[in-house]
N, C-alpha and C positions, 0 to 999 in steps of 0.2 A: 701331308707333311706337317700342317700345323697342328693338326693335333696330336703326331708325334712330339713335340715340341712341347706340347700343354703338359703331357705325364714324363716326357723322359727327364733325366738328370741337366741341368744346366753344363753348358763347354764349362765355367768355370769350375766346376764339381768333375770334372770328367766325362760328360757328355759331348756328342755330335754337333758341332756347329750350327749356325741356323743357315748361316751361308757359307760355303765354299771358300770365297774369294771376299776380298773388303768389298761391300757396300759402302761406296765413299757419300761422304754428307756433300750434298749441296752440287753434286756433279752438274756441270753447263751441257744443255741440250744445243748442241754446234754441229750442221748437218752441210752438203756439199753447198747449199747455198751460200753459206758462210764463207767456206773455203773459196769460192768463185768469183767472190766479193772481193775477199781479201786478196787473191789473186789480180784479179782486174786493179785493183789499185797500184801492186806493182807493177805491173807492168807498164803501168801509166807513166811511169818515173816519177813521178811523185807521191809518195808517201806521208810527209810532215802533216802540222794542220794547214787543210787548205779548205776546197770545194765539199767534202765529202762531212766537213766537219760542218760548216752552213750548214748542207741538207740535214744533217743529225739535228745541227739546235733548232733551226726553222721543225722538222716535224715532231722531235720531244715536246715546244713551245705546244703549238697545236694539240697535242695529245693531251696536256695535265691544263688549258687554258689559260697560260701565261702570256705576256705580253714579250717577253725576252726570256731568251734561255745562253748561256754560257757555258760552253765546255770546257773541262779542267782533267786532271790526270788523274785525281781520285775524289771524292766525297773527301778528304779529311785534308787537301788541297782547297775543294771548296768552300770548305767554312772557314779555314784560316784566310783566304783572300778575300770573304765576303767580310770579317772584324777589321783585318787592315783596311777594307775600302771606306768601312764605318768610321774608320780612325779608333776603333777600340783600341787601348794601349794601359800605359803604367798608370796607376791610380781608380781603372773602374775596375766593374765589378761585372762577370757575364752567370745567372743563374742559369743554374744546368741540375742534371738527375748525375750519380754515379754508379746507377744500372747500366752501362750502354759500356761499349767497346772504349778503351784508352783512347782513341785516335778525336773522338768529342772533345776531351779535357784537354786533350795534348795540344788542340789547333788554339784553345784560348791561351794557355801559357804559353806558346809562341809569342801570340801579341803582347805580350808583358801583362796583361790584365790577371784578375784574381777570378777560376773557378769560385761558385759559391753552391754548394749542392743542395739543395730541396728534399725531399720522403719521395716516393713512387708511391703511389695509389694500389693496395695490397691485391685488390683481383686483378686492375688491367695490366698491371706493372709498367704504368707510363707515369710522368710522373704530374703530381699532384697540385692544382691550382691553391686550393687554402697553403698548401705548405709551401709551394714560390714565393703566396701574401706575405708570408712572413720572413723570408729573405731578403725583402727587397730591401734597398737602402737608398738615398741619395748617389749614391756611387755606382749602382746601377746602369750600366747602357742598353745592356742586351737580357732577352731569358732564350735559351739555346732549347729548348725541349727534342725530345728524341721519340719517334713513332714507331715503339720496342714491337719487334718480330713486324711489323706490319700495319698495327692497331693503330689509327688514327688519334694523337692528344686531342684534346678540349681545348680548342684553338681561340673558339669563342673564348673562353674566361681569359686564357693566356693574353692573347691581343685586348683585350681589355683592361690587365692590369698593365701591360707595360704599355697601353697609352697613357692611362695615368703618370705613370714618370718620365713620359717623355722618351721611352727606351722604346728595343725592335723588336720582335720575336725572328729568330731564323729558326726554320725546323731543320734538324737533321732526319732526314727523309730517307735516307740509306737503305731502309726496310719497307719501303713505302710505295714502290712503284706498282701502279694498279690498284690502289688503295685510295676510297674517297670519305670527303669531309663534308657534310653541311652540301651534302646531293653534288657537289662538283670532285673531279680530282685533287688527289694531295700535290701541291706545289703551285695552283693558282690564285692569284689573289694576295700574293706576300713574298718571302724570301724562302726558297728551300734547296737544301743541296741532298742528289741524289746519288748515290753510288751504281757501277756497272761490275763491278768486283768480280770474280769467279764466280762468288755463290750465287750471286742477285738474281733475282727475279729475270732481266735482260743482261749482258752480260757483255762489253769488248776487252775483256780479259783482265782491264786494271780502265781507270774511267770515272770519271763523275760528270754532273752537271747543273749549274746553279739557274733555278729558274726565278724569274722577276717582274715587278712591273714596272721600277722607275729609269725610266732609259737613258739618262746622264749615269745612273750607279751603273748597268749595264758596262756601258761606254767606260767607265773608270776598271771595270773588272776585265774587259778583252784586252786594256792595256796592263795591268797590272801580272795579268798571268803569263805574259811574255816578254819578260825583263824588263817592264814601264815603258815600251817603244812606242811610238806613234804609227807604226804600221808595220806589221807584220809579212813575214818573206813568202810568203803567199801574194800577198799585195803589190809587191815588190818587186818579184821577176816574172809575173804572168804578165808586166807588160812590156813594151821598146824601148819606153821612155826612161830614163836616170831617175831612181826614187830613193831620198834616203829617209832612214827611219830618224826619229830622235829622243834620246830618253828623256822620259818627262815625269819618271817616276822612277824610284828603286824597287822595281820589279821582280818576278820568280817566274822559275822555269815549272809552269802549269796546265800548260796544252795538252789538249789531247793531239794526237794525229788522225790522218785521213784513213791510214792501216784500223785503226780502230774504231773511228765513224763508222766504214765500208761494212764491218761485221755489226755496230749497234742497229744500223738502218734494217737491215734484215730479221736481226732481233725484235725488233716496232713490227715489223710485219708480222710476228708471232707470238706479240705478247697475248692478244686477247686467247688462242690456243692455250697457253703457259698458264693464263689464270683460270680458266675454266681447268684443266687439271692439276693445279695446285690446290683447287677449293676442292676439289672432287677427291684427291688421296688426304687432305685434312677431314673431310668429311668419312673415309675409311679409319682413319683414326681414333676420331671420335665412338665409331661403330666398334670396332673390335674393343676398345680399350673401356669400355664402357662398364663402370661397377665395380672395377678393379681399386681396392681399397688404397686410399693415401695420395693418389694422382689425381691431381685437376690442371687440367687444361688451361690456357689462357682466353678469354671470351672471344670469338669470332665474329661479331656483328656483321649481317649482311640484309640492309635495306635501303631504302631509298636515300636515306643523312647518310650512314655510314657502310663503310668496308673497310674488311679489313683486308691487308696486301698478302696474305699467308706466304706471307717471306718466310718464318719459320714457325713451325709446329712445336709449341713449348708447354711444356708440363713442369709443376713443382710437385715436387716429393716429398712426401710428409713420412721421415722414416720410421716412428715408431707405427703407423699404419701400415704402409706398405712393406716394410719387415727390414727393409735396406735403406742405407740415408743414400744420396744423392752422389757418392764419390764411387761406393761401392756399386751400383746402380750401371755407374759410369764404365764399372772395371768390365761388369759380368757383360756386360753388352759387347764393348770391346772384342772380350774374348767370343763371342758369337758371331765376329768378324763386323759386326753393325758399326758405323762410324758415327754415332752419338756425340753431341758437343754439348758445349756449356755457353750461355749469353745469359748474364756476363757476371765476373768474379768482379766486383763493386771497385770502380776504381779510386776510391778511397782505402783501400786494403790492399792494391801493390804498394811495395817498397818505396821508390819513390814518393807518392801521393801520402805516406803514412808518417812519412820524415816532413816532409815541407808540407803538407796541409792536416795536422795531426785534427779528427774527427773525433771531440766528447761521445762516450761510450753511451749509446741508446738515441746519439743526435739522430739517426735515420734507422731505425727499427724495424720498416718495411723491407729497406733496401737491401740490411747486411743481412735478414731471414731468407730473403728471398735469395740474392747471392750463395746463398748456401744450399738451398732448393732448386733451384731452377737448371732445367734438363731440356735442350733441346734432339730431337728424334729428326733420322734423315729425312730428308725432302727436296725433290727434285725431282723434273718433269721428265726424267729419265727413266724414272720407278715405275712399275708398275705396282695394281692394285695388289699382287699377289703379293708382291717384295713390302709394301706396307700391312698387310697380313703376317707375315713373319715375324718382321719388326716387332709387331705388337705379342705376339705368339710368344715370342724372346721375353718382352716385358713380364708377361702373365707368368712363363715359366719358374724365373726368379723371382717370380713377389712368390709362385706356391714354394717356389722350394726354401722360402726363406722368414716365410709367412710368421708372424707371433702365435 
């Protein structure tokens, strides 16, 4: 079939589809253990966070060698509670990338602080320590970095310049789980918040989790994500005794539940599976796609400093090589039923972000090229080798039928 596919017409030209049916991006591998999990918790009558949520942070803690770990309702929950608990607010400033998903930008203007956006580094498309150097200011709290598709930042420089000013690095980790830095896991050793989202790596459907070492911020973050109470209703009615809570903060509704601990726990049990076949249909990637003019990969390092989390499989499109720019690209695939996506349209070029943080033309060069290049290709442990051979089969078809 693929190499029907190599010589026939593209779906969008009028040709055979490569699949039948949508190949969705990023589908969750969720099997009866899941469902039996998630079962058992109902039945339990308790559902909220409780017992099931502990076991989640106690063994995520252990997995990336943190000292504390906190569960929250998404990654973009937990970076907004981890700046409130910093006191980030009106008057600083949090340096970030505007390669990464809205929901990074969006947790710092919540706190009233000022986004300031740095270049991304033009191969690894993370972003760039000489050009943080140069954002930084007195007004500086934080630098936000984001560990794009997977690829671990240069943590070293990062924490380096922001002990210089006295500021924190949080990583947004979102793409990160199974992914190591400096030979240990991503998220030990400092602040990182992790997403469980549909697509992720592990997955309880919607989910985050902030991991830590300092155990007072800890302690200020399990009260802070459940309306600022002093004990949460887990605490509360599993005993006889009269317990009341008392707000000791203006809090947010950031919990995760037990309903969705019950299925991450299961998911830890199968990550290390998950990343040996994520690395293994990247590495068919790599293979098929191989010489195909215009398309480069993003670097995969895999040695004893680094891994990367092959959260996603991303190629930029160089369209006068490859014969199609990057939207186009996007269409033909489409039409070949592939569910191809984009990470990320810069968010300094939504509407919003282009009204109230207007970016001088050429200030990030990297970013807004690469925004216009960058293609991610499905992936998920769902796929097989074959279905990543198509895929690719799909790509080749329309670069020959559209070739220069």
């Amino acid at each position: 079939m693929s190499e029907r596919l190599l010589h026939g017409a593209p779906a969008i030209a009028g040709g055979e589809p490569a699949f039948a049916e949508l190949l969705v991006f990023g589908k969750p591998a969720l099997g009866d253990a899941e469902v039996a999990a998630v079962a058992d918790v109902i039945r339990s009558g308790w559902i909220g966070q409780g017992e099931q949520c502990r076991r989640f942070e106690s063994r995520f803690a252990e997995l990336v060698g943190a000292r504390h770990a906190v569960s929250v309702s998404s990654c973009t929950a937990g970076l907004h509670l981890v700046l409130a608990a910093l006191g980030v607010g009106p008057g600083d400033e949090v340096v970030t990338t505007s390669l990464t998903f809205v929901a990074t930008v969006n947790a710092i203007v919540h706190t009233g602080a000022t986004p300031v956006f740095a270049d991304v580094d033009a191969e690894t498309l993370n972003i760039d320590p000489e050009q943080v150097e140069r954002k930084l200011s007195e007004r500086t709290r934080v630098i936000l970095p984001v560990h794009f598709g997977g690829l671990p930042c240069d943590l070293t420089a990062l924490r380096r310049l922001a002990a210089a000013r006295g500021a924190v690095v949080v990583e947004d980790a979102a793409h990160a789980i199974g992914a190591a830095y400096g030979g240990a896991p991503v998220g030990g050793g400092g602040i990182a918040c992790f997403s469980f989202y549909a697509t992720k790596n592990i997955t309880t459907a919607e989910g985050g989790m902030i991991t830590l070492e300092d155990a007072d911020l800890a302690q200020r973050l399990e009260i802070l994500r459940l309306h600022g109470l002093s004990r949460d209703a887990w605490e509360r009615f599993r005993t006889k005794e009269v317990v009341y809570s008392d707000a000791i903060a203006p809090g947010f509704k950031y919990n995760l539940t037990d309903l969705q601990a019950a299925m991450g726990l299961v998911q830890l049990d199968r990550l290390d599976e998950f990343m040996v076949a994520r690395r293994r249909l990247c590495d068919v990637y790599d293979r098929e796609l191989a010489g195909v003019p215009g398309l480069r990969a993003q670097p995969r390092p895999w040695n004893d400093d680094t891994r990367h989390g092959h959260h996603l499989y991303i190629v930029e499109v160089d369209p006068d090589a490859f014969g199609m720019d990057r939207e186009d690209l996007l269409i033909g695939l489409r039409e070949e039923n592939i569910g191809a996506g984009v990470h990320y349209r810069a968010v300094h070029l939504h509407p919003y972000y282009r009204a109230t943080m207007p970016i001088a033309a050429g200030e990030l060069p990297h970013t807004e090229r690469l925004s216009q290049r960058v293609l991610s290709l499905p992936l998920s442990t769902t796929m097989s080798d074959d279905d990543v051979c198509l895929v690719a089969a799909a790509v080749r078809r329309l670069h020959e039928h559209h070739a220069p």
